[in-house]
Backbone as JSON Lines, residues from 0, in Angstrom:
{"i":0,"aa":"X","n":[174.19,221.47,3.9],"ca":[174.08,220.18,3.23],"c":[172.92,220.21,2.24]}
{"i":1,"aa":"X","n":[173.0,219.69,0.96],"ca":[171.83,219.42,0.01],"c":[171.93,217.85,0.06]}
{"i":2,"aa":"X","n":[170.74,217.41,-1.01],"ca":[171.0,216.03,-1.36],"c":[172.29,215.73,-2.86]}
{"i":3,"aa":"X","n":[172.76,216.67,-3.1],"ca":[174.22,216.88,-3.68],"c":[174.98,216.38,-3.13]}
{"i":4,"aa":"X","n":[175.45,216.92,-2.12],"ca":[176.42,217.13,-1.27],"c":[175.84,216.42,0.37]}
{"i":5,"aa":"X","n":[176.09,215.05,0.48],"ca":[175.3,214.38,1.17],"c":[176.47,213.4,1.76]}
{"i":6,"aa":"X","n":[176.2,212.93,2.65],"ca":[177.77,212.73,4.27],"c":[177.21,211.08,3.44]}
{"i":7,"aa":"X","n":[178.06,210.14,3.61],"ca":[178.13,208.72,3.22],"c":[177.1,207.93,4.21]}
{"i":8,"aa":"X","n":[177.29,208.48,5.25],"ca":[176.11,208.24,6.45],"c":[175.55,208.94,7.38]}
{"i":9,"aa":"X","n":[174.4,208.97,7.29],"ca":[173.72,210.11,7.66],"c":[172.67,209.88,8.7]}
{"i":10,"aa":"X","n":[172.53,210.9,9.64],"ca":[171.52,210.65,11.01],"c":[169.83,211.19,10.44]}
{"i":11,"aa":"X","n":[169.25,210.06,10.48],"ca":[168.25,210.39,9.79],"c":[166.92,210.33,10.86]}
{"i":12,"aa":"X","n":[165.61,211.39,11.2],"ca":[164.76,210.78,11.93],"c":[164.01,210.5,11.16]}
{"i":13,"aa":"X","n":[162.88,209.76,11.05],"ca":[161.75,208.83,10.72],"c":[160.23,209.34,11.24]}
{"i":14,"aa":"X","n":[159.78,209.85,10.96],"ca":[158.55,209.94,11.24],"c":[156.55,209.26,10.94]}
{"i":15,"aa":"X","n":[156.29,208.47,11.15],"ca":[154.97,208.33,10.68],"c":[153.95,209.43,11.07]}
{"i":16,"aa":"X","n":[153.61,209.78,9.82],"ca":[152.83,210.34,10.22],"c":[150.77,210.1,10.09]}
{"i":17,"aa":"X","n":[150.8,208.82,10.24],"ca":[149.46,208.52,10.43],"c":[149.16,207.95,11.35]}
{"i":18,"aa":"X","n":[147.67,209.03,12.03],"ca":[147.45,208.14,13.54],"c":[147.62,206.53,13.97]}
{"i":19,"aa":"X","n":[147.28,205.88,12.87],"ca":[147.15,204.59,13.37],"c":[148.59,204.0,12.83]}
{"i":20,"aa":"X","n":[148.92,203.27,13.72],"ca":[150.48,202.85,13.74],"c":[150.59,201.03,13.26]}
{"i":21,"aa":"X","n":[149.3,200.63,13.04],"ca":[148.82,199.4,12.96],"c":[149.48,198.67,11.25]}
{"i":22,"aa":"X","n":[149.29,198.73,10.62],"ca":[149.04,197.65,9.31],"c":[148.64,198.77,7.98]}
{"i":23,"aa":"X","n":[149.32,199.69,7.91],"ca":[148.64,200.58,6.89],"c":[149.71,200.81,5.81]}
{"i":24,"aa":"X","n":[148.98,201.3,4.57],"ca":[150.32,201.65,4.08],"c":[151.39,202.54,4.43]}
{"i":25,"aa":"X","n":[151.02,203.84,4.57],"ca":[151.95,204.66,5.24],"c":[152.91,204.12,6.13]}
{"i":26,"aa":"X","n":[152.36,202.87,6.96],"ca":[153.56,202.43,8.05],"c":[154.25,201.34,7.7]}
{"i":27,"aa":"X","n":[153.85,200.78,6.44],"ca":[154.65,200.0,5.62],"c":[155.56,200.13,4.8]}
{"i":28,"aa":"X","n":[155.31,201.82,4.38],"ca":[156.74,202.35,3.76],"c":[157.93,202.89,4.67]}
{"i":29,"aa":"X","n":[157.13,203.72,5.86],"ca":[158.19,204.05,6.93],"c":[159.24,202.84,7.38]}
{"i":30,"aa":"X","n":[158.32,201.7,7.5],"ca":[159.3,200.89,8.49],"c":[160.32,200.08,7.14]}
{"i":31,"aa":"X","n":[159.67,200.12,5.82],"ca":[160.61,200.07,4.33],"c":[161.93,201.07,4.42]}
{"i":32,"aa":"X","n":[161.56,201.94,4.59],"ca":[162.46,203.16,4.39],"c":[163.54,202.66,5.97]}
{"i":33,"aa":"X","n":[162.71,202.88,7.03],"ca":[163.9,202.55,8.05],"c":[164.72,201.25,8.12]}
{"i":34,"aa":"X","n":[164.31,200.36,7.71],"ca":[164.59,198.97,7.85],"c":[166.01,199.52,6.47]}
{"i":35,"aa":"X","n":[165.67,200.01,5.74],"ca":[166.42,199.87,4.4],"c":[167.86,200.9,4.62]}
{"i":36,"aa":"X","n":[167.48,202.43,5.78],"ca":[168.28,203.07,5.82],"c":[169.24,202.37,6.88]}
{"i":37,"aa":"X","n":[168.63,202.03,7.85],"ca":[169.72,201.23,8.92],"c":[170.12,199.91,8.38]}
{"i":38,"aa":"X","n":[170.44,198.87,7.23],"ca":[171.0,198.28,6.67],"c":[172.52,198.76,6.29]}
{"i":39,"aa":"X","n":[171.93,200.25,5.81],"ca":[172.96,200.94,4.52],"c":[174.12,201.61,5.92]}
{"i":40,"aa":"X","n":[173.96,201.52,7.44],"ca":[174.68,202.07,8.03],"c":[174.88,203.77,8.34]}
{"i":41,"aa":"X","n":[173.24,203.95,8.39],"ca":[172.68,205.21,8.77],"c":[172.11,205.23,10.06]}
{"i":42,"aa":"X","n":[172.35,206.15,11.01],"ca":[171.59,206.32,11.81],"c":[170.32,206.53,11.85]}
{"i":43,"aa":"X","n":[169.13,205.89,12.84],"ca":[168.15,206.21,12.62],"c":[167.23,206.08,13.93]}
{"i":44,"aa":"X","n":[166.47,207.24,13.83],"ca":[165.6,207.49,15.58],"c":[164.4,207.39,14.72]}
{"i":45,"aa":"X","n":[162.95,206.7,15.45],"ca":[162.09,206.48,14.7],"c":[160.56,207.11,15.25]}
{"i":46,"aa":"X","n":[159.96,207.21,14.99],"ca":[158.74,208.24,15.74],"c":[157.39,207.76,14.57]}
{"i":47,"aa":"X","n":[156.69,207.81,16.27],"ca":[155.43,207.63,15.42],"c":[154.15,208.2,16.28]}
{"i":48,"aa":"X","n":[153.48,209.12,15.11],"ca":[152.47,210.63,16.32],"c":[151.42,210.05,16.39]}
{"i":49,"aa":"X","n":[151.61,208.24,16.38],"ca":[150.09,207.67,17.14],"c":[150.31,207.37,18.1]}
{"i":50,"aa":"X","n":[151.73,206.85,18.6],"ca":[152.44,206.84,19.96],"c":[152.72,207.81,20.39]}
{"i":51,"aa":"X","n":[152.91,209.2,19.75],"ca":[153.12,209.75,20.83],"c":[152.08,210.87,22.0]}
{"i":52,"aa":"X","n":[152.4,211.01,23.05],"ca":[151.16,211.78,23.74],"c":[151.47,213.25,23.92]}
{"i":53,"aa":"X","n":[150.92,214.16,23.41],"ca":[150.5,215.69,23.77],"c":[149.56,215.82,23.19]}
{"i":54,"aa":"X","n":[149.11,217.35,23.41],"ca":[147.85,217.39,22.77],"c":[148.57,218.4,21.65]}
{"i":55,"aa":"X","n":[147.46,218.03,20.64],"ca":[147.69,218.76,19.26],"c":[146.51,219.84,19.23]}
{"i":56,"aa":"X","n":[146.47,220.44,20.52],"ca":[145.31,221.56,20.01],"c":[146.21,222.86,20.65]}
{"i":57,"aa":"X","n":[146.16,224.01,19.85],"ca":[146.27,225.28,20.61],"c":[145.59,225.96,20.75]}
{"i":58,"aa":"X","n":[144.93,225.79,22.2],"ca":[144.27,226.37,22.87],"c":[144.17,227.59,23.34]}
{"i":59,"aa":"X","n":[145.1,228.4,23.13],"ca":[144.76,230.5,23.03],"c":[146.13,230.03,21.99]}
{"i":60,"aa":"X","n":[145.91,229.99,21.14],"ca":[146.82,230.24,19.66],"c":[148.36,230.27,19.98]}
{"i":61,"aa":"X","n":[149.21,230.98,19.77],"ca":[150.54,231.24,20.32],"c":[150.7,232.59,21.03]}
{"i":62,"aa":"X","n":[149.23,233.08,21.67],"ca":[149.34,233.87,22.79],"c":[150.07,233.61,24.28]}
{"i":63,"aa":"X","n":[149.87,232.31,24.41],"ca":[150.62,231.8,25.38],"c":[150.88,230.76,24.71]}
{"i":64,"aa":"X","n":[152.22,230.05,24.89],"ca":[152.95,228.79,24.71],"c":[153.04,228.0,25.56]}
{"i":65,"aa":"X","n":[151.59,226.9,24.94],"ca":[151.9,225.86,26.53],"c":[153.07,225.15,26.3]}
{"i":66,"aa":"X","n":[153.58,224.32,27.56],"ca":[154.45,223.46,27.86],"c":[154.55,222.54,26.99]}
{"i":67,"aa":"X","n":[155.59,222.08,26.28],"ca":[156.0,220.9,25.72],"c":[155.93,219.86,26.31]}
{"i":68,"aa":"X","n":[154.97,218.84,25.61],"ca":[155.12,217.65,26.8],"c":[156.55,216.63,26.3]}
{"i":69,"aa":"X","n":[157.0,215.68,26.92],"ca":[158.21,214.62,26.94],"c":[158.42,214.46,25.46]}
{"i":70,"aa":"X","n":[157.32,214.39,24.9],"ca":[157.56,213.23,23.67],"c":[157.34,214.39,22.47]}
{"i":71,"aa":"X","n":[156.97,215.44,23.03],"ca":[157.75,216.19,21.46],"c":[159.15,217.1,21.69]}
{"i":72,"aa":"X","n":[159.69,217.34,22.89],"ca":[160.52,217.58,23.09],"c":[161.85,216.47,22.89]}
{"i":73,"aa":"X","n":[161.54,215.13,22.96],"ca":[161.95,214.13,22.84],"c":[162.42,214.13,20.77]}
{"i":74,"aa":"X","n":[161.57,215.01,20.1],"ca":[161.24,215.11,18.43],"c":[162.06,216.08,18.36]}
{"i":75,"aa":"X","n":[161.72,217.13,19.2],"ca":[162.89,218.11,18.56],"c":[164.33,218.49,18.8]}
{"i":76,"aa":"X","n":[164.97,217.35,20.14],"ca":[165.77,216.79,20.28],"c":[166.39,216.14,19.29]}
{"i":77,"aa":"X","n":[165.68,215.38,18.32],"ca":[166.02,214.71,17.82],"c":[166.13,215.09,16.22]}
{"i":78,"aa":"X","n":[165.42,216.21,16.05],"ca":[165.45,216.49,14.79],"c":[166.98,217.81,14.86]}
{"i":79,"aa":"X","n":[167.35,218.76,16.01],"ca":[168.56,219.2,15.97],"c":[169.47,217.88,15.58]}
{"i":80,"aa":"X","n":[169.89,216.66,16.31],"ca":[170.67,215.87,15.94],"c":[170.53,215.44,14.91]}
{"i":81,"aa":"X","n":[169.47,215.46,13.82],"ca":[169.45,214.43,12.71],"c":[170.15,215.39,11.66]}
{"i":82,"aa":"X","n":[170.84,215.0,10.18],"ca":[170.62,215.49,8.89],"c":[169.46,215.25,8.06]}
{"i":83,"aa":"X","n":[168.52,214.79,8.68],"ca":[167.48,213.86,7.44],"c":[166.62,214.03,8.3]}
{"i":84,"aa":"X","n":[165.26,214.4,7.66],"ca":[164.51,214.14,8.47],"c":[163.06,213.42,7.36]}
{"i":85,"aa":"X","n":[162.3,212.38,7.6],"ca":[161.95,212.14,6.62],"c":[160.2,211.81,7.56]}
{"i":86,"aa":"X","n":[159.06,211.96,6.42],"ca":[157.36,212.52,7.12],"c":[156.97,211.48,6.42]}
{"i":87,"aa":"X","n":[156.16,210.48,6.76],"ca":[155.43,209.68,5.91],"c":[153.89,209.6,6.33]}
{"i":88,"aa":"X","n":[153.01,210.31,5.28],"ca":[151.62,210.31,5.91],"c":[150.58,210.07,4.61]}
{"i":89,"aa":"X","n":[149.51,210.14,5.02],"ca":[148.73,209.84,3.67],"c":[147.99,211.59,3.46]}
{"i":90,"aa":"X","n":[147.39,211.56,2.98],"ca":[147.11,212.67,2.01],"c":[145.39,212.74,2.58]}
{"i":91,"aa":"X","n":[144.84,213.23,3.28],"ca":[143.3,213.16,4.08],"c":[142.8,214.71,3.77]}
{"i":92,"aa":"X","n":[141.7,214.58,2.42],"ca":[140.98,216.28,2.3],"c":[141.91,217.0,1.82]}
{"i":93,"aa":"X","n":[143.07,216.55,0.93],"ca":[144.34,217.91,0.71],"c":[145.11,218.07,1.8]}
{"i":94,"aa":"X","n":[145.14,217.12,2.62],"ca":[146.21,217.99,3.84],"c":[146.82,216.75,4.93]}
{"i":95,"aa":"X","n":[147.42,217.34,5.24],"ca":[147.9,215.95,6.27],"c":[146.79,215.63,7.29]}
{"i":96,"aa":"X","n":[146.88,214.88,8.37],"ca":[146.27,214.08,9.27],"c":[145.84,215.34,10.2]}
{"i":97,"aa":"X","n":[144.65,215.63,10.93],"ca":[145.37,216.33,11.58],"c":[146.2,216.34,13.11]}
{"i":98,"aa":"X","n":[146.12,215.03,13.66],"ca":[147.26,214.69,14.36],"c":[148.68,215.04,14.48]}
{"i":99,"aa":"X","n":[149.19,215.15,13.08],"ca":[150.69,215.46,12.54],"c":[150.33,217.03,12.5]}
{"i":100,"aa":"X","n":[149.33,217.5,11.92],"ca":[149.21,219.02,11.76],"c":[149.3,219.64,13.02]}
{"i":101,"aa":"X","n":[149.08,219.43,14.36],"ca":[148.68,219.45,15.71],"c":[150.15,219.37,16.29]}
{"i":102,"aa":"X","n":[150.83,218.24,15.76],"ca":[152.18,218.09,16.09],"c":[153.21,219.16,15.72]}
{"i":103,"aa":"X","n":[153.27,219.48,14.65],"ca":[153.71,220.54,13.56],"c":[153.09,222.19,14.53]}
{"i":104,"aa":"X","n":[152.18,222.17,14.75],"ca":[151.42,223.55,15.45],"c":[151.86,223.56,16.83]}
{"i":105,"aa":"X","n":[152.41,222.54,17.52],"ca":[152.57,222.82,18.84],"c":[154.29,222.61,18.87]}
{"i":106,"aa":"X","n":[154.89,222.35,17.94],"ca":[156.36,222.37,18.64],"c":[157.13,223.09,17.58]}
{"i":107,"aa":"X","n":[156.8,223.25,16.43],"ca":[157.49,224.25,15.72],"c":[157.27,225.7,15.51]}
{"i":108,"aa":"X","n":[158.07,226.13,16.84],"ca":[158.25,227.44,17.46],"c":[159.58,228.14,17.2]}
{"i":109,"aa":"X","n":[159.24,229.31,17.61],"ca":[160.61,230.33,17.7],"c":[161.58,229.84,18.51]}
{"i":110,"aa":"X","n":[162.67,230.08,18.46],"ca":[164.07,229.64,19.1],"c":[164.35,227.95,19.13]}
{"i":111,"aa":"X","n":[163.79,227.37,18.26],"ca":[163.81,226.11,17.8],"c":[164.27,225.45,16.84]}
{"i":112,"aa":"X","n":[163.1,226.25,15.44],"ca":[163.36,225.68,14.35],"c":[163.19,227.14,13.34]}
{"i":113,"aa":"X","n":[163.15,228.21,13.81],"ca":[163.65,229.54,13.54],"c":[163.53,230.79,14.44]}
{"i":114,"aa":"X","n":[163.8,231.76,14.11],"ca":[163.79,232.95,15.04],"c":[163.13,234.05,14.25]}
{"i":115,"aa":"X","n":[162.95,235.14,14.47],"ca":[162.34,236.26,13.8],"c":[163.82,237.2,14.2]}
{"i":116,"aa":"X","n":[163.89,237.97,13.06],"ca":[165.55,239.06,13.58],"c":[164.95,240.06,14.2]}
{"i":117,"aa":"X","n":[165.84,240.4,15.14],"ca":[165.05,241.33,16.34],"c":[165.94,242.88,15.75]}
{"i":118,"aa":"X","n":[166.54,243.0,15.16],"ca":[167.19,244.2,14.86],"c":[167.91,244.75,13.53]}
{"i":119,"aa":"X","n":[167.83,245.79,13.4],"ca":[167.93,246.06,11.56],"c":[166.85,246.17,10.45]}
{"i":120,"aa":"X","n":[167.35,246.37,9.67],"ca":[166.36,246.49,8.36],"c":[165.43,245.1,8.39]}
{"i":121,"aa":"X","n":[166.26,243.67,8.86],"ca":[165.45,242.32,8.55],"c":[164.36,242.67,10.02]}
{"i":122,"aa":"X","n":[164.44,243.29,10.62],"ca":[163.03,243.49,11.72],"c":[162.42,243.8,11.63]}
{"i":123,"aa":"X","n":[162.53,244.99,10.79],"ca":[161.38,246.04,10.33],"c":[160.72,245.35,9.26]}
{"i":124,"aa":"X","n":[161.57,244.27,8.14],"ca":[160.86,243.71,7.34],"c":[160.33,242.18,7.5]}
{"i":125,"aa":"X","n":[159.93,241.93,8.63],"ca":[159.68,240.55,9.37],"c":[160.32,239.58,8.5]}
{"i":126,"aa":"X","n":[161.94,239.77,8.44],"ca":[162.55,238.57,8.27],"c":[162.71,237.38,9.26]}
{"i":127,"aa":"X","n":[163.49,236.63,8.58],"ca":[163.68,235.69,10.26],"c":[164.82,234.4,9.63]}
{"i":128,"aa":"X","n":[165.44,234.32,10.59],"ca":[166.32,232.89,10.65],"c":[165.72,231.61,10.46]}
{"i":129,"aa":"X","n":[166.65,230.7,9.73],"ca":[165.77,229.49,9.38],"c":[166.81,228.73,10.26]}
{"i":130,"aa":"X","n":[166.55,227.92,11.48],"ca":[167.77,227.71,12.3],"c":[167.97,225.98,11.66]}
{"i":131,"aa":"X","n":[167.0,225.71,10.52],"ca":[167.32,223.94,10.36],"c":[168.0,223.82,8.81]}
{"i":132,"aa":"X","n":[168.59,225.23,8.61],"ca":[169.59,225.24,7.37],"c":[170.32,224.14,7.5]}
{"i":133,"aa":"X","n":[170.78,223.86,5.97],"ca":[171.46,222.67,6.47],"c":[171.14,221.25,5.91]}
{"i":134,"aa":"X","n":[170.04,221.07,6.57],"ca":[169.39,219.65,6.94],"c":[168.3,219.71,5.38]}
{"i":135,"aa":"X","n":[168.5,218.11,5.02],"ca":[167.61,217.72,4.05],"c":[166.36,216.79,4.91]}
{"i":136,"aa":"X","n":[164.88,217.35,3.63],"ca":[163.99,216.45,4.2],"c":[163.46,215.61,3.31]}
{"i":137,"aa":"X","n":[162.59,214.84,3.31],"ca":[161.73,213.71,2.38],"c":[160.79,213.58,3.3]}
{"i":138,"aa":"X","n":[159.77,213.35,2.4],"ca":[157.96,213.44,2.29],"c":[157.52,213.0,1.78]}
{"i":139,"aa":"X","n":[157.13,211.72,1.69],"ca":[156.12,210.58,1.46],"c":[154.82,210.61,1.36]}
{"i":140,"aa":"X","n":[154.05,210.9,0.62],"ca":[152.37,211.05,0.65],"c":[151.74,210.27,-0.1]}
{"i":141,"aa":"X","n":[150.84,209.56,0.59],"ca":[150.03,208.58,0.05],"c":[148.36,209.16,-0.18]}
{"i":142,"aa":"X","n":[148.15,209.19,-1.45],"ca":[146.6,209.66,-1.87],"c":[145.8,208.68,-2.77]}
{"i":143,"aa":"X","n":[144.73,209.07,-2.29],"ca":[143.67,207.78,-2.5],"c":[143.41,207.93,-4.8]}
{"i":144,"aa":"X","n":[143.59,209.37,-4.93],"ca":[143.6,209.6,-6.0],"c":[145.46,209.59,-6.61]}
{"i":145,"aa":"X","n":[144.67,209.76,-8.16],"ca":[146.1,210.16,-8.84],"c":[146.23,211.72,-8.14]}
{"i":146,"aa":"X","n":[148.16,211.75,-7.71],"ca":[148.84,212.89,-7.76],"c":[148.41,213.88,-8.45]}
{"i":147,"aa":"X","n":[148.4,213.88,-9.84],"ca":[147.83,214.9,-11.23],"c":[146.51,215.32,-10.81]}
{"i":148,"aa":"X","n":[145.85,214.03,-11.12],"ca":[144.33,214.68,-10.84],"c":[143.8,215.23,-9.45]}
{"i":149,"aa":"X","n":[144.35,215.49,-8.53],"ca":[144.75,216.05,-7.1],"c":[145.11,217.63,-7.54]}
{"i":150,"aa":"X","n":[145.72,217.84,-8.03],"ca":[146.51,218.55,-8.45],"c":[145.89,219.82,-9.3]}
{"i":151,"aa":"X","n":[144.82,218.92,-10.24],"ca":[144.44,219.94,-11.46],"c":[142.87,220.06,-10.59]}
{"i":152,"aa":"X","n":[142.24,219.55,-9.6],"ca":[141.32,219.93,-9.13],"c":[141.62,220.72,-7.63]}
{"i":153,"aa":"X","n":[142.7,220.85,-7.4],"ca":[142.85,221.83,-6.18],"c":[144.47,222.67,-5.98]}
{"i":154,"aa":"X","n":[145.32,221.89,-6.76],"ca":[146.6,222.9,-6.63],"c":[147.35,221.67,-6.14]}
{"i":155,"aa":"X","n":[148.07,221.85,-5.45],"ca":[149.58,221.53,-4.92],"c":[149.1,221.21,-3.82]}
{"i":156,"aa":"X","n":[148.76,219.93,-3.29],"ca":[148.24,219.68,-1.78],"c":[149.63,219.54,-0.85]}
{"i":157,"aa":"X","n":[150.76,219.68,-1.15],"ca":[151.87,218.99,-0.32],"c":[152.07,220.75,-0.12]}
{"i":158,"aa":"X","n":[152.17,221.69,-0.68],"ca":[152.65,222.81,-0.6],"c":[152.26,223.67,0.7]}
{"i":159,"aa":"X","n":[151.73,223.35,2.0],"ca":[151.27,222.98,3.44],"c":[153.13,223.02,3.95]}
{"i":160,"aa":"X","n":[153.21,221.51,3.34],"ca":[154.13,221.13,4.65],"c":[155.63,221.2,3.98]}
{"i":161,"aa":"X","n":[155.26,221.28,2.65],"ca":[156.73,222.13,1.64],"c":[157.12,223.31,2.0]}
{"i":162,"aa":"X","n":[156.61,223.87,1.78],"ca":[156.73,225.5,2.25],"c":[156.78,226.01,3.31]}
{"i":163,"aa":"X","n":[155.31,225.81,3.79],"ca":[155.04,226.77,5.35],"c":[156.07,226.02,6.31]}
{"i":164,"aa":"X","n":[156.18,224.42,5.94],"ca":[156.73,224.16,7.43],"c":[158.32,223.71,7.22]}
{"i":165,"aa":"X","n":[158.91,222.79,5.87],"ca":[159.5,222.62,5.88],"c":[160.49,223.76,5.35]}
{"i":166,"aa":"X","n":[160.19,224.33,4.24],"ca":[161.31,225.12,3.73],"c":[161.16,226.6,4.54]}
{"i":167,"aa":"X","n":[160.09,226.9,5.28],"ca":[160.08,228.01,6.13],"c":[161.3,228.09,7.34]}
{"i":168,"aa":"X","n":[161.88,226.85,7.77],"ca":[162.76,226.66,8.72],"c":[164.12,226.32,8.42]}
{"i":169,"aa":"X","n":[164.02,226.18,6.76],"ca":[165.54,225.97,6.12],"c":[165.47,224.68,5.46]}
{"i":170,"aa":"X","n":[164.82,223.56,5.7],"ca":[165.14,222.26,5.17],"c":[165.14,222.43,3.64]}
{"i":171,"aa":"X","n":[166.54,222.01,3.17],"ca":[166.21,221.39,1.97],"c":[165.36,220.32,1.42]}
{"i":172,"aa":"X","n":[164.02,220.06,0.91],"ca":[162.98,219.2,0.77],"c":[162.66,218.64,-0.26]}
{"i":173,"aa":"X","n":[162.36,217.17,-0.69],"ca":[162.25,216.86,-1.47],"c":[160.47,216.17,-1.43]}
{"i":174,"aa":"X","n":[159.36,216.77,-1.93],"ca":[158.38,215.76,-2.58],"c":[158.6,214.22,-2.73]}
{"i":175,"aa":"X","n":[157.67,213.03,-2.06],"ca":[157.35,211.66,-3.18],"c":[156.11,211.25,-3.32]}
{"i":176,"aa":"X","n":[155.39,211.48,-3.6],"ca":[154.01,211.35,-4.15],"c":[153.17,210.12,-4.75]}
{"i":177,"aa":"X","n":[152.86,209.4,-4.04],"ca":[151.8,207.9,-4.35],"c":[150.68,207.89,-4.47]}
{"i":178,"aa":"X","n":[150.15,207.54,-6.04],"ca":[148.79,207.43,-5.61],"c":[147.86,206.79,-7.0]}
{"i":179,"aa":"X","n":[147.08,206.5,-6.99],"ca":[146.33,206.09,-6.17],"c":[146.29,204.74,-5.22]}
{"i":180,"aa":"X","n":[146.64,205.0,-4.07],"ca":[147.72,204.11,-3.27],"c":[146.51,202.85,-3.1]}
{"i":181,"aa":"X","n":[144.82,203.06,-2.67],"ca":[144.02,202.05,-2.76],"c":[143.59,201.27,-3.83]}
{"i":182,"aa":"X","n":[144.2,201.84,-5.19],"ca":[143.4,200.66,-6.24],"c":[144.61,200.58,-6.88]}
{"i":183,"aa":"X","n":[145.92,200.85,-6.52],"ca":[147.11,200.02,-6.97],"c":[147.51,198.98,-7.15]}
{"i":184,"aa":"X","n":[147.27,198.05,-8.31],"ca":[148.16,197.04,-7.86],"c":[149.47,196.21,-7.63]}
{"i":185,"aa":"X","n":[149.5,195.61,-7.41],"ca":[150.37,194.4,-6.63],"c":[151.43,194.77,-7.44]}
{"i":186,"aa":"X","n":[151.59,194.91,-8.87],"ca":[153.03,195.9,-9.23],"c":[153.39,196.75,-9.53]}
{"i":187,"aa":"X","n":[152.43,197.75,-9.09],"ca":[152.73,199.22,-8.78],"c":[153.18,199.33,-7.32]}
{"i":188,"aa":"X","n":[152.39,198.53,-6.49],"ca":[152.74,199.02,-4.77],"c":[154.56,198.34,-4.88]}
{"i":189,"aa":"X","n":[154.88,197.38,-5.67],"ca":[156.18,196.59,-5.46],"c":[157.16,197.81,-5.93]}
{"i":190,"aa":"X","n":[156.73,198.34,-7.61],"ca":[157.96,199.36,-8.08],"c":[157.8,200.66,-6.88]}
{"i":191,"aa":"X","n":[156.68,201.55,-6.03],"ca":[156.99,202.16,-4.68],"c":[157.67,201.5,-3.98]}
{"i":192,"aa":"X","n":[157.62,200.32,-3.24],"ca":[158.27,199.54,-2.14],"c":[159.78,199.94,-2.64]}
{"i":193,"aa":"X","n":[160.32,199.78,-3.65],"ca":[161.93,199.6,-4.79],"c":[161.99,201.04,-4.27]}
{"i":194,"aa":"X","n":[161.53,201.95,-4.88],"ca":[161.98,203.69,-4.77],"c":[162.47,203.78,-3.27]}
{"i":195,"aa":"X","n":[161.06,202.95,-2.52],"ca":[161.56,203.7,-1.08],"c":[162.77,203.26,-0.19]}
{"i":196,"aa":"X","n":[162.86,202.04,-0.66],"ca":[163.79,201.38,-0.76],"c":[165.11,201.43,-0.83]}
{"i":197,"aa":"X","n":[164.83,202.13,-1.79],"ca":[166.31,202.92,-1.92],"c":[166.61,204.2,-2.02]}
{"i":198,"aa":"X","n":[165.38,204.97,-1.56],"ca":[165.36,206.65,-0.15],"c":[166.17,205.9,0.51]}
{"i":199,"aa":"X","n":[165.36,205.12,1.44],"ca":[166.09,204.44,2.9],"c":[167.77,204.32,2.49]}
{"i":200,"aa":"X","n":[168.09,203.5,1.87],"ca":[169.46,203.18,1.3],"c":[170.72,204.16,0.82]}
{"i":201,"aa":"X","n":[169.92,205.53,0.53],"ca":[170.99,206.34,0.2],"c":[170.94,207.65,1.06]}
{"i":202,"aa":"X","n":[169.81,206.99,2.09],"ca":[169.69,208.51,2.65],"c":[169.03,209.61,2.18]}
{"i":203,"aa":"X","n":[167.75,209.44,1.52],"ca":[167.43,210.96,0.27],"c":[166.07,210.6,1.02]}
C-alpha cells in the first residue's frame, strides 16, 4: 500500500507522542486528526506514551531483551492490525521526547517490525526484512522554531524517526512539519487545524 493506492477506509493507529497528555498542542492535533479520521469512517485505536507504563530505558542495551510490558505489546498489536500509523510529537533539542524515543528503543525489535536474513548473500551483507511493508505513516512535528531555520542550523531533525525507525521497517512515510508552533497566530494555528483535518479525513 502507498498513499496512491490507499483502501477507502483505513485502520489507522494514533499515537501522541508527548509526555503530557493534558492541553497541549501536540494533543490538540492528535485528538483533530482522530476525531476527523473516525467521522470519515476509519478505524481508529488511539495511544498515548504519557498513559502508557513501561520503562523506556535499556538497561544492558539489546544484550538481553527485557520483557515487554502490557501496554506496548498492547502498540504492537496494534500497529500489525493498522494500515496507518500516524506520531504526533513536538520537536525537543532536534529530536523527539525522550519518552517516545524509549518507546521506539524498547519495542521495535527483531521478529516484529523486521528481521535480519539469516542465510545467503543478504546475511553476509547484513540485510534484513522490513516486516511493516505495506503500511503508510504520518508524522506530525511541532517546533518552537521555523522548520527552515531548524534545518539550515542543524540538518533534517525528523530524519531520526524517518529513516532509522520508520522507513527502516518498511513504512511508507510522510513528513508534516509546524512551526513556529509558540508564536503562531490564531490564523496560522486555524490553516494547521484545516491540513490536519483533513490527514484525519482521508486517511494520509
Amino acid at each position: 500500500m502507498s498513499f496512491f493506492s490507499r483502501p477507502t477506509h483505513k485502520k489507522i493507529v494514533v499515537l501522541l507522542g508527548h509526555p503530557d497528555t493534558a492541553q497541549t498542542r501536540s494533543s490538540e492535533l492528535a485528538l483533530l486528526y482522530e476525531s476527523a479520521a473516525r467521522k470519515a469512517g476509519h478505524e481508529v485505536r488511539r495511544f498515548n506514551v504519557g498513559e502508557m507504563k513501561f520503562d523506556p530505558i535499556l538497561h544492558h542495551g539489546y544484550r538481553t531483551i527485557q520483557e515487554l510490558e502490557p501496554d506496548l505489546r498492547a502498540l504492537q498489536e496494534a500497529l500489525k492490525w493498522a494500515d496507518h500509523f500516524v506520531i504526533v510529537y513536538p520537536n525537543w533539542w532536534g529530536t523527539m521526547p525522550a519518552l517516545l524515543k524509549g518507546l521506539f528503543d524498547r519495542m521495535w525489535l527483531p521478529g516484529f517490525c523486521f528481521s535480519y536474513k539469516k542465510t545467503g548473500v543478504g546475511a553476509h551483507l547484513g540485510l534484513w526484512n522490513r516486516l511493516m511493508k505495506g503500511k503508510t505513516a504520518r508524522v506530525i512535528v511541532l517546533s518552537g522554531s521555523h522548520p527552515f531555520k531548524i534545518w539550515l542550523s542543524i540538518g533534517d531533525y525528523t530524519n531520526e524517526i524517518y529513516r532509522n525507525i520508520l522507513w527502516f521497517v518498511g513504512y511508507d512515510a510522510r513528513i508534516t512539519r509546524f512551526g513556529p508552533s509558540e508564536k503562531a497566530p490564531e490564523w496560522k494555528w486555524n490553516e494547521w487545524r484545516k491540513k490536519v483535518i483533513r490527514l484525519g479525513r482521508l486517511g494520509e
